[in-house]
DRENDO-1510 file (C-alpha; in Angstrom, 1 decimal, always signed):
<recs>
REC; n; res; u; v; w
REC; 1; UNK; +0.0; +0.0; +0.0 .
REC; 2; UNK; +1.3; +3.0; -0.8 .
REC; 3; UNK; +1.7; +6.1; +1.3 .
REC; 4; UNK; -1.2; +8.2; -0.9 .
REC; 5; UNK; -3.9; +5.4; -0.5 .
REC; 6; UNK; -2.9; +5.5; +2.9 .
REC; 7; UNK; -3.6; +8.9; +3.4 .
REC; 8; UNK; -6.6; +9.0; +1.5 .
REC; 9; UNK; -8.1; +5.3; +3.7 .
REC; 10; UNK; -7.4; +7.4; +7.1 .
REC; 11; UNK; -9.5; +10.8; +5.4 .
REC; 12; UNK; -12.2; +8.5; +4.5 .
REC; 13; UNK; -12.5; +6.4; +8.1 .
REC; 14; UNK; -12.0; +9.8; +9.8 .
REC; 15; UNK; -14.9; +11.7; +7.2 .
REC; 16; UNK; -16.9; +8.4; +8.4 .
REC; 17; UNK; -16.9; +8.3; +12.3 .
REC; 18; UNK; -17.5; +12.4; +11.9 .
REC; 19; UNK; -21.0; +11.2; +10.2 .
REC; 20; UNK; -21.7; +8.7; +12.4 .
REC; 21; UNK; -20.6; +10.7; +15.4 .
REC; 22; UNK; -23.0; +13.3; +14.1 .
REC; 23; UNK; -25.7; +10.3; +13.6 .
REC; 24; UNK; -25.8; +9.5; +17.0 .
REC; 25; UNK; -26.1; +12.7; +18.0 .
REC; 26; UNK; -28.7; +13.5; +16.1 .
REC; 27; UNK; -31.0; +10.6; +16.9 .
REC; 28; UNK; -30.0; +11.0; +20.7 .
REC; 29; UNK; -31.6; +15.2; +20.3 .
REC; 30; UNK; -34.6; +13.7; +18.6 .
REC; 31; UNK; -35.6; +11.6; +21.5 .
REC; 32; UNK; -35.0; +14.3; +23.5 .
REC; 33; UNK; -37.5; +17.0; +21.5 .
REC; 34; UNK; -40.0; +14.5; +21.9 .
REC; 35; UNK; -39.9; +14.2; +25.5 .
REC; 36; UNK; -39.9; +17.8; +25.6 .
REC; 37; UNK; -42.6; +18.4; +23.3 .
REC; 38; UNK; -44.5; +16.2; +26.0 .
REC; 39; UNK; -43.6; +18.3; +28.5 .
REC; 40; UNK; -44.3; +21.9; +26.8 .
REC; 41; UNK; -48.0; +20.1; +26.0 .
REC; 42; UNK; -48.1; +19.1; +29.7 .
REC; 43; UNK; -47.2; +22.9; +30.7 .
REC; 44; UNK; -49.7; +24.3; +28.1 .
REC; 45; UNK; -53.1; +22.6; +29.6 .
REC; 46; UNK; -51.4; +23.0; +33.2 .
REC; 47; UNK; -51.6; +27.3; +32.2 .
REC; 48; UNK; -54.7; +26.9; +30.4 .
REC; 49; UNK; -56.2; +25.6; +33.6 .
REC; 50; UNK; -54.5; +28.1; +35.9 .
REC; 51; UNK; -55.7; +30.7; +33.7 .
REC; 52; UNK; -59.6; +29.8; +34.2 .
REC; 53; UNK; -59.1; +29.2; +38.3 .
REC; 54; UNK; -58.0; +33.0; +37.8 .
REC; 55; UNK; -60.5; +33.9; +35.8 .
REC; 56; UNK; -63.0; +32.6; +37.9 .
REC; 57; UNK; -61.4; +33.9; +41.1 .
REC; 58; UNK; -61.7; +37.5; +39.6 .
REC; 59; UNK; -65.1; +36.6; +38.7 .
REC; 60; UNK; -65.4; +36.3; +42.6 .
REC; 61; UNK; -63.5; +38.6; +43.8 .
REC; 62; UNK; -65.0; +41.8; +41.7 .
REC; 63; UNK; -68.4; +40.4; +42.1 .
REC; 64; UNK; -71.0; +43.4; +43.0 .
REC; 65; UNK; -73.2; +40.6; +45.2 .
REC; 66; UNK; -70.2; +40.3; +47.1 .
REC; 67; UNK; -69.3; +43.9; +47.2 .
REC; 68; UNK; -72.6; +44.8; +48.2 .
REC; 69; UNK; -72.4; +42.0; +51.6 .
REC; 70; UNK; -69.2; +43.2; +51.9 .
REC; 71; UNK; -70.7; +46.7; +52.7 .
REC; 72; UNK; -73.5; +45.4; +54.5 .
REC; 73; UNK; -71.6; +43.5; +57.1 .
REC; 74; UNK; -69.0; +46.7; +57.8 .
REC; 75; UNK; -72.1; +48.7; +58.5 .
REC; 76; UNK; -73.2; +45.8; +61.2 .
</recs>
């Protein structure tokens, strides 16, 4: 073997564990983006349901019944 198919074989196995280093890597990110895409989607409904306790805590708190028992019992 001569010294230029030698230098070319150790390009071509170095080029070729880059790849599959690069492989690897990528499929290990894409099972990660799933499992965070499951946890953004977890997140979204969690807010979505924290948003309508708040809304209907507002509801209650700004309520004009209330306001108006609220005055009653301070004049007691």
């Amino acid at each position: 073997m001569d010294p230029f198919q030698m230098v070319v074989l150790i390009v071509a196995i170095s080029v070729g564990a880059g790849v599959y280093q690069t492989y690897l890597k990528t499929k290990a990110n894409s099972r990660a983006d799933e499992t965070t895409q499951a946890d953004v989607t977890s997140m979204r409904d969690e807010i979505s349901k924290l948003k309508e306790r708040v809304r209907v805590l507002e509801t209650i708190v700004t309520d004009k019944d209330r306001a108006l028992s609220e005055e009653i019992r301070k004049l007691a």
